[in-house]
C-alpha positions as CSV (number, residue, x, y, z in Angstrom):
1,X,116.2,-16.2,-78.2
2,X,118.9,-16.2,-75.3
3,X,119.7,-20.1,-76.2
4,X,120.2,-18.6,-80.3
5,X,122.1,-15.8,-79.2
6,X,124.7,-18.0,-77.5
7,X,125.3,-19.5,-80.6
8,X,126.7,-16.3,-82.3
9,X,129.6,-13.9,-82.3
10,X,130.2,-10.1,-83.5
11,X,132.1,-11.6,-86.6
12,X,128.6,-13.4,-87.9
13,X,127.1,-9.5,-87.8
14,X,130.6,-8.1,-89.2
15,X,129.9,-10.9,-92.2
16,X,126.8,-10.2,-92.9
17,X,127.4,-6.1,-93.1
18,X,130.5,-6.9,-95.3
19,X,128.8,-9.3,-97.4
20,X,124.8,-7.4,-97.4
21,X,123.7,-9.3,-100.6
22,X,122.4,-12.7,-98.2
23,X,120.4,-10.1,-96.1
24,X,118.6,-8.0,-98.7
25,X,118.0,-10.9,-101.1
26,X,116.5,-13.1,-98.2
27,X,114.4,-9.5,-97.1
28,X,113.0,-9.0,-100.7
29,X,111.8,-12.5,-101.0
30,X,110.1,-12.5,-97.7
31,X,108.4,-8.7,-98.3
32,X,107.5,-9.3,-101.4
33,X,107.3,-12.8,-102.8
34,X,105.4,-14.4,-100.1
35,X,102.5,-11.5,-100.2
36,X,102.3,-12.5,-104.1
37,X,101.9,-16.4,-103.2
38,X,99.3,-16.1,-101.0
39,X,97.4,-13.4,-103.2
40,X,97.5,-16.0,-106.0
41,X,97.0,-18.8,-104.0
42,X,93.9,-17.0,-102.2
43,X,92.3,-16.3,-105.4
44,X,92.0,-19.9,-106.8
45,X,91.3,-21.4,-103.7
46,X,88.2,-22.2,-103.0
47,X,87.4,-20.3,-99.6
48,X,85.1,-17.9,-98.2
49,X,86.5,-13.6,-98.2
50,X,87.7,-13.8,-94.7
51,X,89.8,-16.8,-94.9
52,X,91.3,-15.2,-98.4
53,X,92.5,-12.0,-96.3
54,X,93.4,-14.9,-93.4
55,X,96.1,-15.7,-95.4
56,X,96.7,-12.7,-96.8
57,X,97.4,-11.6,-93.2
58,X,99.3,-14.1,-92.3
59,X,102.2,-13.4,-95.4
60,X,102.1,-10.0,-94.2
61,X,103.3,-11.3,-91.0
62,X,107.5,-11.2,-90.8
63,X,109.2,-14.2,-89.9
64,X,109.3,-14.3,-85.7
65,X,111.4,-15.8,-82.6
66,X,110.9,-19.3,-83.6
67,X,112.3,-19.0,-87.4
68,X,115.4,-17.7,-85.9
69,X,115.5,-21.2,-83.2
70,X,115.0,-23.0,-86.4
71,X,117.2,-21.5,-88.0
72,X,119.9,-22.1,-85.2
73,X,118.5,-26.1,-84.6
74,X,119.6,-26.9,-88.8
75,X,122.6,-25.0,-88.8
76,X,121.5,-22.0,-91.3
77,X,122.6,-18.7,-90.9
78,X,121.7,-17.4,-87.4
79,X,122.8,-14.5,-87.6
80,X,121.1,-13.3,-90.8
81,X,117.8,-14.6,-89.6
82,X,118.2,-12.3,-86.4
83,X,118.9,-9.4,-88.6
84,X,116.0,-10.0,-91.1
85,X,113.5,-10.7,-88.1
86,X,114.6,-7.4,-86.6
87,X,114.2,-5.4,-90.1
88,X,111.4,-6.6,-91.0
89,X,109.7,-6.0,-88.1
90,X,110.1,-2.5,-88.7
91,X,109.4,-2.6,-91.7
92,X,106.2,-4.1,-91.5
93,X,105.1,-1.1,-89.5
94,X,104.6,0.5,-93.3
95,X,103.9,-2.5,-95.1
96,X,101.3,-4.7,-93.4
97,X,98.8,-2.0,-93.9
98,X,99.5,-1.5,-97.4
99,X,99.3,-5.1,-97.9
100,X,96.5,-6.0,-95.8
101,X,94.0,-3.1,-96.8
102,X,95.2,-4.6,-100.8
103,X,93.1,-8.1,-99.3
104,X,90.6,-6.3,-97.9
105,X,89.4,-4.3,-101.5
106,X,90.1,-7.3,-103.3
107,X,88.1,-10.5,-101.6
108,X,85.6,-8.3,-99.4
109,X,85.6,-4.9,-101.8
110,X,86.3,-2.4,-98.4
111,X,89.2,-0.9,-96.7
112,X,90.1,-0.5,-93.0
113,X,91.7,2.2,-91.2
114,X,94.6,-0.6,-90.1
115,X,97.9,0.7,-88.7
116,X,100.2,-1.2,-86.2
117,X,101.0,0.5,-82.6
118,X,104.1,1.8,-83.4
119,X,105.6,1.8,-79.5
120,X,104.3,-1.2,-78.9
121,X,105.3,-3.2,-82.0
122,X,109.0,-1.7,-81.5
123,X,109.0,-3.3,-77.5
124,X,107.9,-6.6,-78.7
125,X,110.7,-7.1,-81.5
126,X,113.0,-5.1,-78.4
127,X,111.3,-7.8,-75.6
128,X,111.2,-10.6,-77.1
129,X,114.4,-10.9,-79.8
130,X,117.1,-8.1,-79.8
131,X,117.3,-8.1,-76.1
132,X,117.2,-11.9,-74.9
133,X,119.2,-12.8,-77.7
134,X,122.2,-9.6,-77.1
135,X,122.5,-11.2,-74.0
136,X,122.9,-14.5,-75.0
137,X,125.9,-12.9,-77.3
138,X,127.4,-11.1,-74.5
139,X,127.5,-14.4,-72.5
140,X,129.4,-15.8,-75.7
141,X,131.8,-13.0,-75.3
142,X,132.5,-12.8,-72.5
143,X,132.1,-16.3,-70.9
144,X,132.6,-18.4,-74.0
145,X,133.4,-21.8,-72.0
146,X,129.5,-21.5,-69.9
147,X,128.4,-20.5,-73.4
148,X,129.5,-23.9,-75.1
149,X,128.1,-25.5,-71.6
150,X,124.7,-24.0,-72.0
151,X,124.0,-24.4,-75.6
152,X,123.1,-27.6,-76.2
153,X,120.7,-28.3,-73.2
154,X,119.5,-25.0,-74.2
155,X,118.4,-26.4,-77.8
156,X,116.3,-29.7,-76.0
157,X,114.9,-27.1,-73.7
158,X,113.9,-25.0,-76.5
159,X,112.2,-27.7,-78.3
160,X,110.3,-28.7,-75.2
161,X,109.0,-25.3,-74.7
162,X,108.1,-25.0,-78.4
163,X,106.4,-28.4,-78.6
164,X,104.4,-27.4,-75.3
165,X,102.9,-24.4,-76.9
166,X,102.2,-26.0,-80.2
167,X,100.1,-29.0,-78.1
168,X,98.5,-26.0,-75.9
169,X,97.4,-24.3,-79.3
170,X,96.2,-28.0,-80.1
171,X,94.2,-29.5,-77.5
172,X,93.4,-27.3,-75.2
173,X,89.7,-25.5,-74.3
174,X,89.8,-21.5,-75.8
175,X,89.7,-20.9,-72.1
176,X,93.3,-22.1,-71.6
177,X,94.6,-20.6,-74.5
178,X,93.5,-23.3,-77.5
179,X,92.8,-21.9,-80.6
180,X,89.1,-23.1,-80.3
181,X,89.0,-24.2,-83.8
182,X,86.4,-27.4,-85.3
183,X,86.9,-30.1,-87.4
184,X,85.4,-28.4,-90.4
185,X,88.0,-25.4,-90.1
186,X,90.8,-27.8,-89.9
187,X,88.9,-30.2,-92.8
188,X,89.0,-26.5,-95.0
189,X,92.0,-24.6,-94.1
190,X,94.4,-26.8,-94.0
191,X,95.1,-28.1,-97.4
192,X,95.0,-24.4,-98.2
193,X,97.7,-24.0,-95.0
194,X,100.0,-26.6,-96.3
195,X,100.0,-25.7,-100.2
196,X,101.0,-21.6,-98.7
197,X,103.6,-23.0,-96.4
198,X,105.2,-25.4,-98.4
199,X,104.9,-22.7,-101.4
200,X,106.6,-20.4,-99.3
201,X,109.9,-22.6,-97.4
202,X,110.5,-24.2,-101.6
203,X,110.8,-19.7,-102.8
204,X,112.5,-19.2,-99.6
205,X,114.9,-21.5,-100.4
206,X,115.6,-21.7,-104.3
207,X,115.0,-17.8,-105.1
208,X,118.5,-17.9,-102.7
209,X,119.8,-20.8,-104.6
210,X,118.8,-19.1,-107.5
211,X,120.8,-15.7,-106.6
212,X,124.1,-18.2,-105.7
213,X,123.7,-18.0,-102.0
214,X,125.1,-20.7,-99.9
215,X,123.1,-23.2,-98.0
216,X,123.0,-22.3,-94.8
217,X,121.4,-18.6,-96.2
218,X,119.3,-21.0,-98.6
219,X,118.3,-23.0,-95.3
220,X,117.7,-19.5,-93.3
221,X,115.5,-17.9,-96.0
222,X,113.3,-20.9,-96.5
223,X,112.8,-20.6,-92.6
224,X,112.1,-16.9,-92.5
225,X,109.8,-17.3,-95.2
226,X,107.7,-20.5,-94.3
227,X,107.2,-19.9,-90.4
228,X,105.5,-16.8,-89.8
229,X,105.2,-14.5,-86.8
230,X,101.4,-15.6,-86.2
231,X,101.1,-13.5,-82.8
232,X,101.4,-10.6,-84.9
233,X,98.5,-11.7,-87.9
234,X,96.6,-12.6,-84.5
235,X,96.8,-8.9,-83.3
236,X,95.8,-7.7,-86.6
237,X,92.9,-10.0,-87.9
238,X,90.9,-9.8,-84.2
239,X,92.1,-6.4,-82.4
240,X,92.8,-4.4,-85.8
241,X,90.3,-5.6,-88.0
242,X,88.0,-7.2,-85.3
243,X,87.2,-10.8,-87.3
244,X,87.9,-13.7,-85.7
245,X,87.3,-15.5,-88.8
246,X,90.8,-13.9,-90.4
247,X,92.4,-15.3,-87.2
248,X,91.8,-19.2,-88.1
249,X,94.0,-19.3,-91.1
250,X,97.3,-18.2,-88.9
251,X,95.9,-20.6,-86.1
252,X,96.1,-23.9,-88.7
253,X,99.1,-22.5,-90.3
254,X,101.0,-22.6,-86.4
255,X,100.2,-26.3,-86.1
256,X,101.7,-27.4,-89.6
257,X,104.6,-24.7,-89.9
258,X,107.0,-25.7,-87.3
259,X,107.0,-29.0,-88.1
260,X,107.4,-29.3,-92.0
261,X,109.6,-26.6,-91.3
262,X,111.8,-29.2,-89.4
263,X,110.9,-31.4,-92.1
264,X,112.5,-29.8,-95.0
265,X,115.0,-28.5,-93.1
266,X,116.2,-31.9,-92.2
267,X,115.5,-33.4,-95.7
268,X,117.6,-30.1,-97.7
269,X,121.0,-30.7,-94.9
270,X,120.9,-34.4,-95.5
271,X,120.9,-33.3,-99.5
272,X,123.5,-30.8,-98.8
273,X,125.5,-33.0,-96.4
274,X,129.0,-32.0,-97.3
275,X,128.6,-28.6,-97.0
276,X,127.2,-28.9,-93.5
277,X,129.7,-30.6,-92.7
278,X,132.5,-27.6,-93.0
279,X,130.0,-25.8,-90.6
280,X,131.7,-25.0,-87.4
């Protein structure tokens, strides 16, 4: 979040308060819409209760830290994805509960006493965005000429770390942090995975188009809403809820979300080429 922060200004936060329509159109989409896709996608699909709510979980989950790198690697809107992961963070405070308990009634018929750590879920969004990435903008200010240095080693860097995690997550035993999934989780979830995410980066990105948004808000939307903050459905399917079954879907859903992330990303700014190029 400090390499994304380096990459903005005061002026892209003045824009997006002048011009708020971006910002709450992306917001609505993401709080609202993507809970609906997986609700309708969980109830055809053919999967036992607690993978439904998985999922259900999972669009729950705001957008995190690596929608807004993604965001910042294909040139969308960085600053708007900063201050739609910092909303609906708090937001989500009120509405993952709401939201989640809706899952619970519907595929297992029962209701949880869930609520989010209010303290605790306000350091984390503090921790790990707003703060690393203010000070990444305060660099820009103030040193702009070790700002320009520092960004683009910054973005190889980033993509190292993130691919590192994402192999971790992979390969490695559930005693060094894998997700300690089997072949017959992946051979069940993951079709189901890959129809929600690419359901939710194609609504990310047209309900914008739709509203007469540019691209770059197009391209920031569809990563908000197709790569979701899966530490936080992790928090609330095993030390909320207490299943580790509800935990799998948002394990799958890392692997595959970063990457056809990238992928559409990459194929939408080659369709849209001569508007990137007037990008600065």
């Amino acid at each position: 979040m400090f390499g994304v922060g380096l990459s903005l200004t005061a002026a892209d936060f003045k824009r997006i308060i002048l011009h708020p329509r971006a910002f709450f159109t992306a917001l609505g989409a993401q709080m609202i819409g993507l809970p609906i896709i997986a609700f309708i996608i969980s109830l055809i699909a053919p999967l036992p209760a607690e993978l439904k709510v998985g999922f259900i979980i999972l669009a729950a989950s705001p957008g995190g830290a690596t929608s807004g790198f993604l965001t910042y690697l294909w040139r969308g809107n960085v600053a708007l994805s900063l201050s739609i992961t910092s909303i609906n963070s708090l937001l989500t405070l009120f509405s993952i509960p709401i939201v989640v308990n809706v899952g619970l009634q519907v595929f297992l018929g029962r209701e949880t006493d869930l609520h989010l750590p209010f303290l605790d879920t306000v350091s984390h969004i503090f921790f790990i965005t707003i703060i690393p990435a203010a000070l990444g903008v305060l660099v820009r200010r103030h040193y702009p000429d070790a700002a320009d240095r520092l960004s683009k080693p910054a973005k190889y860097v980033m993509m190292v770390l993130l691919a590192i995690v994402f192999a971790i997550k992979m390969f490695a035993g559930e005693n060094y942090g894998g997700a300690g999934l089997t072949m017959r989780d992946f051979l069940i979830i993951s079709p189901i995975a890959l129809i929600q995410n690419a359901s939710c980066l194609f609504f990310g990105y047209f309900f914008m188009k739709w509203m007469g948004l540019d691209h770059p808000s197009r391209i920031t939307a569809a990563m908000e809403s197709g790569v979701q903050n899966t530490t936080l459905a992790f928090l609330i399917a095993s030390t909320l809820i207490g299943n580790e079954e509800m935990v799998k879907p948002a394990l799958v859903y890392s692997l595959y979300s970063f990457w056809t992330a990238c992928l559409f990303a990459y194929t939408s700014n080659k369709l849209n080429q001569s508007t990137i190029d007037h990008i600065p």
